[in-house]
N, C-alpha and C positions, 0 to 999 in steps of 0.2 A: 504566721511567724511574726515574732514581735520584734520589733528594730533592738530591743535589748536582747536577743540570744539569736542574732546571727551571726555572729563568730562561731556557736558554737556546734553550729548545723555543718559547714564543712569539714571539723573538726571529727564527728562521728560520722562521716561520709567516709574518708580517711579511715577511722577504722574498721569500718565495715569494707574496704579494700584488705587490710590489715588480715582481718577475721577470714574472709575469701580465699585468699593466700595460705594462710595455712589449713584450711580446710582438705584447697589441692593440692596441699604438700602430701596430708595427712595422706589420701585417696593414692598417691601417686605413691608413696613410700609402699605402701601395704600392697599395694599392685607388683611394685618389684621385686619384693619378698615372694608376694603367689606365685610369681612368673621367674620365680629362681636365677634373678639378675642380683638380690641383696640379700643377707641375711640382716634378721632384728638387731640383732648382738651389733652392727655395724651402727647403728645409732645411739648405741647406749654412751657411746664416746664421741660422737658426732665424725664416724671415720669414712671416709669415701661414696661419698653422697653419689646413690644410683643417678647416671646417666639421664633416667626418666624423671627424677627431680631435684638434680643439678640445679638448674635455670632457676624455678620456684624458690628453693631456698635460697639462691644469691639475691634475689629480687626483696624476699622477706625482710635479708640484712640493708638493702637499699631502704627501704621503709621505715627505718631507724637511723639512716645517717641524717642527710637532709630535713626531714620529716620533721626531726625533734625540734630543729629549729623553726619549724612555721610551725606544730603545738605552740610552743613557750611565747611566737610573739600574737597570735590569737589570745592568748588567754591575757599576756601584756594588756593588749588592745583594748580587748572588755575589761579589764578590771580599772586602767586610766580612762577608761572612755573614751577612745582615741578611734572607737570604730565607728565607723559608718557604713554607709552603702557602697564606694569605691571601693573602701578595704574587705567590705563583705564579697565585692563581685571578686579581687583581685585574689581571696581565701579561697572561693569556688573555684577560680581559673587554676590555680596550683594543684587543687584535689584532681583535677581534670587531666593535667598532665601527671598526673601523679597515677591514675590509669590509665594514661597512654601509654606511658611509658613503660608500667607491667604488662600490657599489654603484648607491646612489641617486645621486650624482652623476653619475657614466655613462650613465646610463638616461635617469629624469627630470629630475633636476637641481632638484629642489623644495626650495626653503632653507627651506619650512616641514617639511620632514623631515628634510633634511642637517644643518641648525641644533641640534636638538638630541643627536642622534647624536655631533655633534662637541661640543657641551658635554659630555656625558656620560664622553667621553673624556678630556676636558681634565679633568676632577673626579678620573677614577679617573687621571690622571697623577699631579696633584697631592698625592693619599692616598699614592701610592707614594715620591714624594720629601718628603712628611713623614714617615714608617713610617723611611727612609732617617735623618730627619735626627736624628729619638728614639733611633733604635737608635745613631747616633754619640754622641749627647751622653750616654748612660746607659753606653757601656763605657766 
């Protein structure tokens, strides 16, 4: 890996959690319909999300909230050059909790574990679009 395109290795780490995710939506949707808990026609409007992938899709729209803003300042990053190796370890540590936190979500769903996992995340965004905004104002 070359010191120029490490920003953008946790970047597609991230969406291959992404792609994961819906995969098990996909598997679990279709399982509900065989197993006569949902009809198809219930998704054509996105209406009453089976029980069995409940959790999976609300985690999918987690993926999109947060997320989008640690994309936009990776790509910031590398494009000012603003990245290094702190900011590259600090983009791996967020993809990190960014499966932890699907993780438990998915499974148990315990907000006394999800809660801080996803603080944790939200801190190490934040360090990165400060890092981001020292490095503008000092060139």
């Amino acid at each position: 890996m070359t010191f120029s395109t490490m920003m953008i290795w946790p970047m597609i780490a991230h969406a291959v959690l992404v792609f994961g995710l819906y995969f098990l939506l996909s598997n679990r949707r279709i399982g509900a319909v065989r197993a006569g808990t949902a009809k198809a026609e219930q998704f054509k409007d996105n209406r009453e999300e089976p029980a069995e992938s409940l959790l999976i899709h609300n985690n999918i729209k987690n993926q999109f909230e947060l997320p989008v803003l640690f994309h936009a300042v990776c790509l910031a990053l590398y494009v000012t050059t603003a990245d290094n190796v702190v900011t590259a370890l600090l983009a791996w540590a967020f993809v990190l909790s960014r499966y932890v936190h699907a993780y438990v979500h998915i499974t148990s769903n315990r907000l006394r574990h999800r809660r801080p996992i996803w603080i944790t995340g939200f801190f190490i965004l934040i360090l990165l679009w400060l890092w981001l905004a020292v490095w503008l104002a000092l060139s």
